[in-house]
Phi, psi and omega in degrees: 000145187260143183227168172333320198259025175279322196266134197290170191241187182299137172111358152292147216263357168289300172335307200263010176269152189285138190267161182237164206273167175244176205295129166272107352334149142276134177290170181317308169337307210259021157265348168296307176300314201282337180289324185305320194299321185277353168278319169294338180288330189262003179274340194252003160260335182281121189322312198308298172293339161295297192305298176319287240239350197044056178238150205246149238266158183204132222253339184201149175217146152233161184311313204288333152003308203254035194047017178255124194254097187226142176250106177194138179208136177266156176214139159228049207260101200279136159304114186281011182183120217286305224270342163248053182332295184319347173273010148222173168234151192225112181212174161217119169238140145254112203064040170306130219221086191290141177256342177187131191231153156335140159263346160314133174221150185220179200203126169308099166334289215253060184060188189229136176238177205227125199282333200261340162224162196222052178215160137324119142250118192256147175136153198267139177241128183229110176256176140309102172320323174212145200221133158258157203217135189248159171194167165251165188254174157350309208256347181075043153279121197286148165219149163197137182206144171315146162200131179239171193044302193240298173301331183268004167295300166304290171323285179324305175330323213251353167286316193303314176332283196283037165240008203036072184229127179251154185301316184259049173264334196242015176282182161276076181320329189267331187230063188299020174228015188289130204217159150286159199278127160128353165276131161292124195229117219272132151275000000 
């Protein structure tokens, strides 16, 4: 089971290496990591199971996190509306890929944070609002889907892991709250 103290933290030299893709099929191993890696996301949404587990609550996992430089990332964003399941995602992609993205670009108000840094970073991260993204699943099946606002929010995050890109690699140092006019900024 994976816990906090699985995940290296910034300044670790995995965070910045570009991740290698993995075999399609994915082998067992790396089909083990992706039920974990999702299991740990949804184990760090339940009170019980955070507290119980000392986990700090979380939305994305990518491999190189855990010190594995694999391109593989879990995502988990439970639907906020029963009458739209689809309007969250629970996945493991393997060798995830934006295949086209919005010139709409958007931002979480209130930043983004990271199970990999343990600190505040104030500032705005400005993504694509809305991106397809190609992958493979477990069984080594190609997919590919839309996902805008907030799910593509996530995902470009945890894509950027594994290209070795951290989220405020994309604040504005000299003006971290600063936007541009026509960016969306998702509460």
């Amino acid at each position: 089971m994976i816990t906090m103290d699985d995940i290296i933290r910034e300044g670790h030299p995995t965070l910045r290496a570009v991740a290698k893709e993995v075999p399609i099929p994915p082998v067992a191993e790396d089909v083990e990591l992706g039920k974990e890696m999702l299991q740990f996301l949804k184990n760090s949404q339940d009170p019980e199971k955070a507290e119980e587990l000392h986990l700090r609550g979380g939305v994305g996992l990518a491999a190189p996190q855990l010190d594995i430089s694999k391109r593989i990332i879990a995502v988990h964003v439970p639907s906020i509306d029963p009458e739209k399941p689809e309007s969250g995602i629970s996945t493991v992609m393997y060798n995830p890929k934006i295949l086209s993205h919005s010139v709409q670009e958007a931002c979480l108000g209130e930043g983004e944070g990271c199970l990999s840094v343990d600190r505040e970073v104030p500032g705005y991260v400005v993504r694509a609002a809305r991106i397809t993204v190609s992958y493979f699943d477990a069984e080594g099946e190609k997919h590919k889907i839309r996902l805008k606002n907030y799910n593509a929010i996530v995902v470009q995050h945890e894509i950027d892991h594994i290209n070795g890109i951290m989220f405020y690699d994309h604040i504005d140092e000299k003006n971290p709250l600063k936007l541009k006019d026509g960016v969306l900024v998702i509460d």
